[in-house]
Backbone as CSV, one residue per row, in Angstrom:
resi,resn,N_x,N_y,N_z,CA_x,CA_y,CA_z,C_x,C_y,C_z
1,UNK,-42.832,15.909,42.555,-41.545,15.566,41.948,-40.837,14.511,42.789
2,UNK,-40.493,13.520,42.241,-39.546,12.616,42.962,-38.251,12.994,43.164
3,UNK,-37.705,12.535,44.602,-36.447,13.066,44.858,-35.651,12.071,44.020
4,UNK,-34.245,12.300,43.904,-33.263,12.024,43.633,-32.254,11.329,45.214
5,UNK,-32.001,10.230,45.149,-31.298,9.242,46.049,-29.747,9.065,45.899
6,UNK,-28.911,9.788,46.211,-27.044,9.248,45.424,-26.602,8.615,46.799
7,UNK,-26.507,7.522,46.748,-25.482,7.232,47.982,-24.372,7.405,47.667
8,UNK,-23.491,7.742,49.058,-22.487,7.905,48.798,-21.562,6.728,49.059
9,UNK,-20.499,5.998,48.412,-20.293,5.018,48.480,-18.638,4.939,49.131
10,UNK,-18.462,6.459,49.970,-17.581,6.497,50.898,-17.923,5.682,52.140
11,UNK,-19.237,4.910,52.287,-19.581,4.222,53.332,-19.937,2.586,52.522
12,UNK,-19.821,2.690,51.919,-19.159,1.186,51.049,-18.315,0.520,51.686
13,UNK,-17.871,-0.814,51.065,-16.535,-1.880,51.363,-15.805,-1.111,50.039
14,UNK,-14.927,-0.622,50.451,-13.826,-0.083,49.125,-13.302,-1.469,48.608
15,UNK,-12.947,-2.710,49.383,-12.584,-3.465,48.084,-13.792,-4.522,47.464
16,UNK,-14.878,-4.449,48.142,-15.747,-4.988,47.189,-16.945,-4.022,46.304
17,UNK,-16.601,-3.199,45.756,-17.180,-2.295,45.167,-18.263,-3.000,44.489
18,UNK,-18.063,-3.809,43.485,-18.320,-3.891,42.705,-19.923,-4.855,43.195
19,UNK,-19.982,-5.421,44.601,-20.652,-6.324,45.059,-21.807,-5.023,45.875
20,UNK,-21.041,-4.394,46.406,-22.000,-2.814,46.856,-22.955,-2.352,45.938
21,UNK,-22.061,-2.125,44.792,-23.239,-1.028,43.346,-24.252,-2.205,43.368
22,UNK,-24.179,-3.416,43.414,-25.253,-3.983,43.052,-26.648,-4.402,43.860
23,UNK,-26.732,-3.810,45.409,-27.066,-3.671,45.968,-28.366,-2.368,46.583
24,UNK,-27.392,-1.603,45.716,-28.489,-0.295,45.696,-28.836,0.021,44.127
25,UNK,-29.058,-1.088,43.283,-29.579,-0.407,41.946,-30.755,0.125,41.558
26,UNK,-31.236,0.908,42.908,-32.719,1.459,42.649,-32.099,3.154,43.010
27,UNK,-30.887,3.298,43.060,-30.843,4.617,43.700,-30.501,5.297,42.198
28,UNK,-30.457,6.791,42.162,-30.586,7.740,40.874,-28.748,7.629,40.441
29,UNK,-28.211,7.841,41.027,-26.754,7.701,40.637,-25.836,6.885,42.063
30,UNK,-24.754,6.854,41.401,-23.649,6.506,43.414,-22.723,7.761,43.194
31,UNK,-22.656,8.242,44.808,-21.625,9.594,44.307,-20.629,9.352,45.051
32,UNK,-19.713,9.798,44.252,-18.468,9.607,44.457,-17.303,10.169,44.849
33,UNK,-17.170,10.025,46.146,-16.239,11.580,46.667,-14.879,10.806,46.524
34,UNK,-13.965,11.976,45.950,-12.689,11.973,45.388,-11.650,12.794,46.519
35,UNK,-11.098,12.587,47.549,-10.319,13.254,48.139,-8.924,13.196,48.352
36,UNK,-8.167,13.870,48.141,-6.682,13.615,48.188,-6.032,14.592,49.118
37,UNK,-6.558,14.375,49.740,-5.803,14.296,52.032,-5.038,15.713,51.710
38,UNK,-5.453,16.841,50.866,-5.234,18.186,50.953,-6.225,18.998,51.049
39,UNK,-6.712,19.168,50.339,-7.837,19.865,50.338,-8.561,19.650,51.380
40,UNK,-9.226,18.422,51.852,-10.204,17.954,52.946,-8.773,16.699,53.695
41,UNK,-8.951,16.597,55.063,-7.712,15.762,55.403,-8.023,14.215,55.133
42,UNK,-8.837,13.933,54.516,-9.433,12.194,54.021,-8.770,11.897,53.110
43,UNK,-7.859,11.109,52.516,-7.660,10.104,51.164,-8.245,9.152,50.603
44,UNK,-9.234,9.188,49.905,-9.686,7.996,49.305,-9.288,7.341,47.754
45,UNK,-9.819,7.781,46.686,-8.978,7.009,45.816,-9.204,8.149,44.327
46,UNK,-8.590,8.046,43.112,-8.419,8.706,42.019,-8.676,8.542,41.074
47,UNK,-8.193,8.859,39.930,-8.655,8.534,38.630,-8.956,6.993,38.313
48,UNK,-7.871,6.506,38.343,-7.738,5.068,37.830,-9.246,3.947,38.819
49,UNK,-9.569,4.049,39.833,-10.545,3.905,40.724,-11.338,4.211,39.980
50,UNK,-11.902,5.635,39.177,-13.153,6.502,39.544,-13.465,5.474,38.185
51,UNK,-11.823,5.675,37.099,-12.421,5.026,35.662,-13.196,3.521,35.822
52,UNK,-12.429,2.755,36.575,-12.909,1.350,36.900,-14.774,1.072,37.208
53,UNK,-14.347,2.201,38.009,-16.270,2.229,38.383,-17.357,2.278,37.620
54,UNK,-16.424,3.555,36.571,-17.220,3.970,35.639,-17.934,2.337,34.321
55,UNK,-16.532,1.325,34.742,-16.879,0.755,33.962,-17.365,-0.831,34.640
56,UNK,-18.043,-0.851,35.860,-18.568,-1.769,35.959,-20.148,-1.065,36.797
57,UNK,-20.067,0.216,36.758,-21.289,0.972,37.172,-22.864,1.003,36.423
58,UNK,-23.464,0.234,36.976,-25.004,0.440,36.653,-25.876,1.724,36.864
59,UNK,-25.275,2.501,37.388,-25.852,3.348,37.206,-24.656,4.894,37.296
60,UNK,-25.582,5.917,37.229,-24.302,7.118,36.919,-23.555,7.171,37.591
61,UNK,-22.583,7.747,37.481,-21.701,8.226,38.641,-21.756,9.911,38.797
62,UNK,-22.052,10.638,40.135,-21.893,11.348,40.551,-20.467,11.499,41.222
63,UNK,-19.455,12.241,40.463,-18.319,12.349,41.142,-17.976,13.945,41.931
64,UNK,-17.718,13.503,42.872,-17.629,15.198,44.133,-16.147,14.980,43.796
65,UNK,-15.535,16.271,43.628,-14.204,16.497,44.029,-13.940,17.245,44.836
66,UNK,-13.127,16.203,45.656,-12.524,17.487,46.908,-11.180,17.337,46.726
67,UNK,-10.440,18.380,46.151,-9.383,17.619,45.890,-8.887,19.177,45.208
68,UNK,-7.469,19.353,45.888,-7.174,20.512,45.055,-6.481,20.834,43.487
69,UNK,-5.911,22.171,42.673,-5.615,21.793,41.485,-6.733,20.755,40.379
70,UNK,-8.109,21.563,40.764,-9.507,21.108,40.824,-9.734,21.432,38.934
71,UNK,-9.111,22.410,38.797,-8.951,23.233,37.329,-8.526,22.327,36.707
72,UNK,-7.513,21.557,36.944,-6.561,20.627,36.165,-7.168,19.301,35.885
73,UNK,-7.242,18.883,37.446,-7.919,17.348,37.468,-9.449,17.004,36.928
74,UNK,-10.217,17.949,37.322,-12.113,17.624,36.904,-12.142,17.787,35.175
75,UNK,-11.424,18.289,34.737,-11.564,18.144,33.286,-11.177,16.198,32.945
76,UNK,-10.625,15.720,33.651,-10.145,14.601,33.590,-11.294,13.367,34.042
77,UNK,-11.707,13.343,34.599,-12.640,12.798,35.291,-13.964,12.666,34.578
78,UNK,-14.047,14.019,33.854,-15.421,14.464,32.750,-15.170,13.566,31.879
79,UNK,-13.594,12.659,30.990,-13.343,12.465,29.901,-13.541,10.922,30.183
80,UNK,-13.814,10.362,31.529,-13.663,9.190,31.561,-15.078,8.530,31.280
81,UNK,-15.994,9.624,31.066,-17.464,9.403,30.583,-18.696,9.579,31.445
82,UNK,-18.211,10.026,32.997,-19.358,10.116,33.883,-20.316,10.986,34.209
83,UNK,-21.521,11.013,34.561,-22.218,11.694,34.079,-22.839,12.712,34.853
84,UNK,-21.518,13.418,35.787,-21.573,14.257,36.579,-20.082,14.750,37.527
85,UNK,-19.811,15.848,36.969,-18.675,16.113,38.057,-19.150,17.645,38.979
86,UNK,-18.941,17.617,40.169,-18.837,18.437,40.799,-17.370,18.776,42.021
87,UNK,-17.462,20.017,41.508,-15.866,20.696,42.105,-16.093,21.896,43.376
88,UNK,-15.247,21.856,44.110,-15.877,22.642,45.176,-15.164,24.436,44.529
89,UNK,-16.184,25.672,44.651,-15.772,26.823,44.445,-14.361,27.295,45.236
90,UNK,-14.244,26.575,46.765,-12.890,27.166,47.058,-11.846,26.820,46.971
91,UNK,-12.180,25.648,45.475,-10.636,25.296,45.022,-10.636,25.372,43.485
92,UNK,-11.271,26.105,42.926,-11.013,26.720,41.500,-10.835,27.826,41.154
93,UNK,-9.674,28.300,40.870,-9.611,29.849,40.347,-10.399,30.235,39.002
94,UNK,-10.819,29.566,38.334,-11.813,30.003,36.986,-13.087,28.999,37.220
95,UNK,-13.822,29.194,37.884,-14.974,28.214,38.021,-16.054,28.408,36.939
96,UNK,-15.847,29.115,36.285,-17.267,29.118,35.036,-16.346,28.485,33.935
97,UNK,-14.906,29.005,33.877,-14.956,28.258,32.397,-14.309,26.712,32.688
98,UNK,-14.389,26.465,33.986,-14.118,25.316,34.540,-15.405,24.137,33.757
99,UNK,-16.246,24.676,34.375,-18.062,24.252,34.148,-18.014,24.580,32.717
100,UNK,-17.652,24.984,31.859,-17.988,24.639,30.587,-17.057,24.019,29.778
101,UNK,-16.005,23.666,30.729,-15.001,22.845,29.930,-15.640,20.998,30.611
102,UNK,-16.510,21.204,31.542,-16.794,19.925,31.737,-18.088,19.683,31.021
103,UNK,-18.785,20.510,30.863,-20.068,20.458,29.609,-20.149,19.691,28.685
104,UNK,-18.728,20.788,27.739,-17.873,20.490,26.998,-17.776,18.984,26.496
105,UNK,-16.910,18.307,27.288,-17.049,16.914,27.507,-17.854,16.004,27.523
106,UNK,-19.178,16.613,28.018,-19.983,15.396,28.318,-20.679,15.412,29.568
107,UNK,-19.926,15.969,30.443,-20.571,15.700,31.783,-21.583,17.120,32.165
108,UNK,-22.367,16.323,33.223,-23.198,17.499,33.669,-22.071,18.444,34.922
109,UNK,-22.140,19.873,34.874,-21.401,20.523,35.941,-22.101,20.935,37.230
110,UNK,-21.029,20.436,37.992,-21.722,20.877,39.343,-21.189,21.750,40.272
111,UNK,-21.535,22.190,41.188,-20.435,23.457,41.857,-20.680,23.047,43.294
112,UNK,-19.530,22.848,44.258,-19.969,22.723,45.845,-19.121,23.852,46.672
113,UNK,-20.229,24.390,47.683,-19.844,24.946,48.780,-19.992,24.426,49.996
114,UNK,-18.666,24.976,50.765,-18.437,24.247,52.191,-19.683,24.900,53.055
115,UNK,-20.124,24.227,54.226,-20.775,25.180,54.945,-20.559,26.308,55.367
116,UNK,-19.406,27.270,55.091,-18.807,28.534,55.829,-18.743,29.934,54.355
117,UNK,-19.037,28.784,53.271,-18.866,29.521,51.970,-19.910,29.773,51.760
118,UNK,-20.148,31.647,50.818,-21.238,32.398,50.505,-21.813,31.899,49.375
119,UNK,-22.914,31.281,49.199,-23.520,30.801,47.880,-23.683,32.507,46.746
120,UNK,-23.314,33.329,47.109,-23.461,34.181,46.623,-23.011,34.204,44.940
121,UNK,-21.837,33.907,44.594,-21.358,34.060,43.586,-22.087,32.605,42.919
122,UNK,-21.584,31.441,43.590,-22.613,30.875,42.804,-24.339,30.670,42.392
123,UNK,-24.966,31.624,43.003,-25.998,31.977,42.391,-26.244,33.017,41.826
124,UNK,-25.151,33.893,41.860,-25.016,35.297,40.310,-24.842,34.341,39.536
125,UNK,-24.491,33.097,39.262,-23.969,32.631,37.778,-24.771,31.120,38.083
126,UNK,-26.057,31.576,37.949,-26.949,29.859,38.009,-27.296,28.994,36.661
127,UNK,-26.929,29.696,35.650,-27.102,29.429,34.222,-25.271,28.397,33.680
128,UNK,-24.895,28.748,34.498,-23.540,28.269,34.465,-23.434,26.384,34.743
129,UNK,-23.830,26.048,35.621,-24.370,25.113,36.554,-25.617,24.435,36.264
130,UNK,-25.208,22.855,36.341,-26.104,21.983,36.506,-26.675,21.556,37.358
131,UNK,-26.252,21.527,38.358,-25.926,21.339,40.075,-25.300,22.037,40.667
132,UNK,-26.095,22.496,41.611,-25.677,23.837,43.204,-25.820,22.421,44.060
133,UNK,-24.497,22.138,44.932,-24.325,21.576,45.966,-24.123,21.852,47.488
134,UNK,-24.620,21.752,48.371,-24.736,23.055,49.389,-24.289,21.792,50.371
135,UNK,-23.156,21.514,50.746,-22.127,20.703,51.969,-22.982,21.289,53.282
136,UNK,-23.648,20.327,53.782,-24.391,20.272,55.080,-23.447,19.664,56.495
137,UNK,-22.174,19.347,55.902,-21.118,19.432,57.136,-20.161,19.569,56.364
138,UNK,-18.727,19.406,57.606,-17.399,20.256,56.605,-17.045,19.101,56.020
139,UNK,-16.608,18.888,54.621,-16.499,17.736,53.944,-14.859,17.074,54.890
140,UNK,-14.718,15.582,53.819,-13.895,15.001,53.996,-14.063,14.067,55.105
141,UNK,-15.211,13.592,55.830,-15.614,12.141,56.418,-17.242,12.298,56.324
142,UNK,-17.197,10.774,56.232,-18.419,10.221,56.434,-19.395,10.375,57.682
143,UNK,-20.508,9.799,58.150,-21.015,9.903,59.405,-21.195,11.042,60.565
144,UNK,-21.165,12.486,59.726,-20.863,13.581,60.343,-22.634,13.766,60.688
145,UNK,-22.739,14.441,62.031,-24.511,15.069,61.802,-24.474,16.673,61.148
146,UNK,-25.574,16.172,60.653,-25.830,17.458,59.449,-25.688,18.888,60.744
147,UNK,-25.345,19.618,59.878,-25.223,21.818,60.814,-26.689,22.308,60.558
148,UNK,-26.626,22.345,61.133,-28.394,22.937,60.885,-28.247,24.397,60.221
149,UNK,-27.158,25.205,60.609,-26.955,26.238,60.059,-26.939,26.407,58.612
150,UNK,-26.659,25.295,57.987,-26.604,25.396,56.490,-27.860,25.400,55.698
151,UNK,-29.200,24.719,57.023,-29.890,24.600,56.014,-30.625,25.923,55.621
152,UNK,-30.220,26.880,56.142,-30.270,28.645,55.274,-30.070,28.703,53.600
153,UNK,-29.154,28.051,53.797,-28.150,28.033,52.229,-29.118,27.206,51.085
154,UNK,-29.948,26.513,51.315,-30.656,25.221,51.086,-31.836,26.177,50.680
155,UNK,-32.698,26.265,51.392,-33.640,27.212,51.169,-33.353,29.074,50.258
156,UNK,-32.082,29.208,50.679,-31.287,30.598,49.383,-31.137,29.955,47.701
157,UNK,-30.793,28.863,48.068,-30.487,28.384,47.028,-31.718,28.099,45.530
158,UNK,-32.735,27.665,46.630,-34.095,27.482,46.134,-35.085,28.497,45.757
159,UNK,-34.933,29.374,46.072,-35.412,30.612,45.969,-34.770,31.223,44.761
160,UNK,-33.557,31.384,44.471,-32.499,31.880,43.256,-32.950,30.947,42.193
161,UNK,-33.160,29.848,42.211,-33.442,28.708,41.193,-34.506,29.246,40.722
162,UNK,-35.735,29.164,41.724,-37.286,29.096,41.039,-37.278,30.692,40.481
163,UNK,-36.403,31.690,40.999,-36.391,32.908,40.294,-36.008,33.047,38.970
164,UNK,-34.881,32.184,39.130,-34.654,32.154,37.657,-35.370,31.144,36.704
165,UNK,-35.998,30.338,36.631,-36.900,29.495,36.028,-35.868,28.553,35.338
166,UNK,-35.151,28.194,36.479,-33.797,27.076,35.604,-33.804,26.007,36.330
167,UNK,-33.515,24.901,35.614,-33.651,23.461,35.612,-32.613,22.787,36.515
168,UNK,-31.761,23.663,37.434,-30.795,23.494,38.003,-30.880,22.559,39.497
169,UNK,-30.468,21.094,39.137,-30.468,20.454,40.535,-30.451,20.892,41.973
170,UNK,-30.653,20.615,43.312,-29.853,21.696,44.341,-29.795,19.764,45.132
171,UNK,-28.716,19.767,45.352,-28.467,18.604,46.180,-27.773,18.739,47.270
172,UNK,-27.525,18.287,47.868,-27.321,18.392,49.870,-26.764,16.809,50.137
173,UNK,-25.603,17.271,50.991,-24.376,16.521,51.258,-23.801,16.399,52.426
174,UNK,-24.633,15.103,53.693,-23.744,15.425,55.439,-24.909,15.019,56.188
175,UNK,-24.654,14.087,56.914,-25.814,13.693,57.793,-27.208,13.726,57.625
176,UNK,-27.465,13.547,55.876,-29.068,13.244,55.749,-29.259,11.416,56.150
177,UNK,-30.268,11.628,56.400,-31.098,10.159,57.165,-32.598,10.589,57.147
178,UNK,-33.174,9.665,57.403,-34.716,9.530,57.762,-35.327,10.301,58.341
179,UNK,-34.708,10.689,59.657,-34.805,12.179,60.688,-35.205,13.087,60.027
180,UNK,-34.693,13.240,59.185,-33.866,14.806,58.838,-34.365,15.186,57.072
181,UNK,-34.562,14.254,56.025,-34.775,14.295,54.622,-36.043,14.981,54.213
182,UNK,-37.008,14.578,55.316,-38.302,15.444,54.466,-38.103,16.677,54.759
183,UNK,-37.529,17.523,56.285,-37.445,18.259,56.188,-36.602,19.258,55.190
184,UNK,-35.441,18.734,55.122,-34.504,19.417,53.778,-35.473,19.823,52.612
185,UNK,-35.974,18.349,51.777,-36.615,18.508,50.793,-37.653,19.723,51.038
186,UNK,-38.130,19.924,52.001,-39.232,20.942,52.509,-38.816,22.222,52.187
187,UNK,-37.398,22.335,52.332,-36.436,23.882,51.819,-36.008,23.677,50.876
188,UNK,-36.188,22.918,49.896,-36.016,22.827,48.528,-35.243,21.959,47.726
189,UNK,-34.293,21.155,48.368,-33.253,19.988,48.089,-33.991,18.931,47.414
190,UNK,-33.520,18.502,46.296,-34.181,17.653,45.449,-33.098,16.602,45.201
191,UNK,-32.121,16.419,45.296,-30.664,15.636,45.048,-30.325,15.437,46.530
192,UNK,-30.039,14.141,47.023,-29.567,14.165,48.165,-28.817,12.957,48.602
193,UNK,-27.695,13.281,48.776,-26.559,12.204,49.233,-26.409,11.142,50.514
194,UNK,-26.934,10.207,50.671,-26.915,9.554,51.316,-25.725,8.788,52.155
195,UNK,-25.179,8.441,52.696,-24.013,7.586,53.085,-24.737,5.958,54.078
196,UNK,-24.397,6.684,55.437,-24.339,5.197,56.128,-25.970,5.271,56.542
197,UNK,-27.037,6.699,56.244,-28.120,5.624,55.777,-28.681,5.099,55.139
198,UNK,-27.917,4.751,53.762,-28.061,3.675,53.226,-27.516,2.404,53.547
199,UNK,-26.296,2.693,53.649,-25.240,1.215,53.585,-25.194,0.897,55.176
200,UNK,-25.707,1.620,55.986,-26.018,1.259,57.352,-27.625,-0.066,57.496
201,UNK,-28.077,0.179,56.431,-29.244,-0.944,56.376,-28.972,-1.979,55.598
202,UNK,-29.871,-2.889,56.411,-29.510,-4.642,56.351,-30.370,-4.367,54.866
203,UNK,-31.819,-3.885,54.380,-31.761,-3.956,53.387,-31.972,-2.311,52.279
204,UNK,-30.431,-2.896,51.575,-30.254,-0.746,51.232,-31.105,-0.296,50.067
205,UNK,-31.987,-1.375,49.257,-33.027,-1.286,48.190,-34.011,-0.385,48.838
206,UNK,-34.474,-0.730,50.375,-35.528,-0.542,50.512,-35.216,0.811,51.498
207,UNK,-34.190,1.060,52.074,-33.989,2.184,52.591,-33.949,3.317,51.784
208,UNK,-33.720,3.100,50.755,-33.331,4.278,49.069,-35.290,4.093,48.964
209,UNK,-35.850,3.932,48.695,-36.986,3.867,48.365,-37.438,4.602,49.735
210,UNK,-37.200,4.140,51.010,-37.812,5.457,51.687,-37.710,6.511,52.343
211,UNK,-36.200,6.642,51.875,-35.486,7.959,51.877,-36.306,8.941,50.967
212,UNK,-36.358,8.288,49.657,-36.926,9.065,48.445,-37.966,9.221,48.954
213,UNK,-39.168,8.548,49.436,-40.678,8.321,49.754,-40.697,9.793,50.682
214,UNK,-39.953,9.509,51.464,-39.644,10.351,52.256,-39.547,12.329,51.958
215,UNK,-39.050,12.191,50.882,-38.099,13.325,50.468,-39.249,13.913,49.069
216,UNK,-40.411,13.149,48.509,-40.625,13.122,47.662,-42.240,14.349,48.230
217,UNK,-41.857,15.578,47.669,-43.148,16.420,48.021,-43.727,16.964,47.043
């Protein structure tokens, strides 16, 4: 199975966006972390941003929300047409009918836990979910090295999936690089978020190609 490549384009030029996406158009989506300096202490940018992207984006957008009042806002984000939202569990008080109000819409649903959070509940409800996201450092910056502790969660996660015989992504988010990718994929991560090693290379076509190469078992 081939992996799945999302850079994350929190390690982008925020004002030349549009010169970035075109740079990595071999990767599976660009993901897009949404933070508003509560939830996680980072600010980056919002709706009006995410819509813009949406509309000069070659390829999907993977949008992460970190961002609280998660209930309210990710239904919003689903409507702007992208073709993935994921919301973190410890900022939704109704997280299933959250995920089917983004269905609903259009978008695929995704669910993220911090590294300190029990994947537990979200794998009682794996039928719910399009994507199990398992945060390999504490969100809200870039350039963090991955916890090794999480990658427990990674391998739990994978195990609940193939039990249930469901089609459910598992992607991984925090200091993946070259080091570090085959092994993940090795515990079961098939989706995997990239940052500055992508946009840290002089050429980021070919680093996405062997990240994936890499990741691909």
């Amino acid at each position: 199975m081939s992996a799945r490549i999302h850079p994350s384009i929190l390690s982008a030029d925020f004002v030349n966006f549009e010169r970035d996406f075109k740079t990595i158009t071999n990767c599976d989506s660009y993901h897009v972390d949404v933070m508003d300096g509560h939830f996680v202490p980072n600010l980056t940018f919002g709706l009006p941003m995410v819509k813009r992207m949406q509309q000069i984006a070659v390829k999907p957008l993977d949008v992460h929300l970190m961002i609280e009042n998660v209930d309210d806002w990710a239904p919003r984000y689903a409507d702007l047409g992208v073709a993935s939202v994921t919301f973190h569990l410890e900022a939704s008080e109704q997280p299933i009918a959250l995920a089917r109000k983004l269905r609903a819409a259009g978008a695929k649903a995704a669910i993220a836990v911090k590294p300190n959070t029990s994947l537990d509940f979200v794998l009682d409800n794996l039928p719910e979910w399009d994507m199990v996201l398992v945060m390999t450092v504490e969100p809200g910056f870039g350039g963090q090295a991955l916890i090794e502790a999480t990658l427990e969660k990674v391998a739990q996660a994978r195990k609940a999936i193939d039990a249930a015989g469901l089609a459910v992504a598992l992607e991984v988010d925090g200091g993946i690089d070259e080091h570090n990718i085959a092994r993940v994929a090795g515990l079961g991560a098939d989706t995997f978020v990239a940052g500055s090693a992508v946009f840290g290379a002089e050429d980021r076509a070919a680093r996405i190609e062997y990240l994936r190469n890499l990741a691909t078992i």
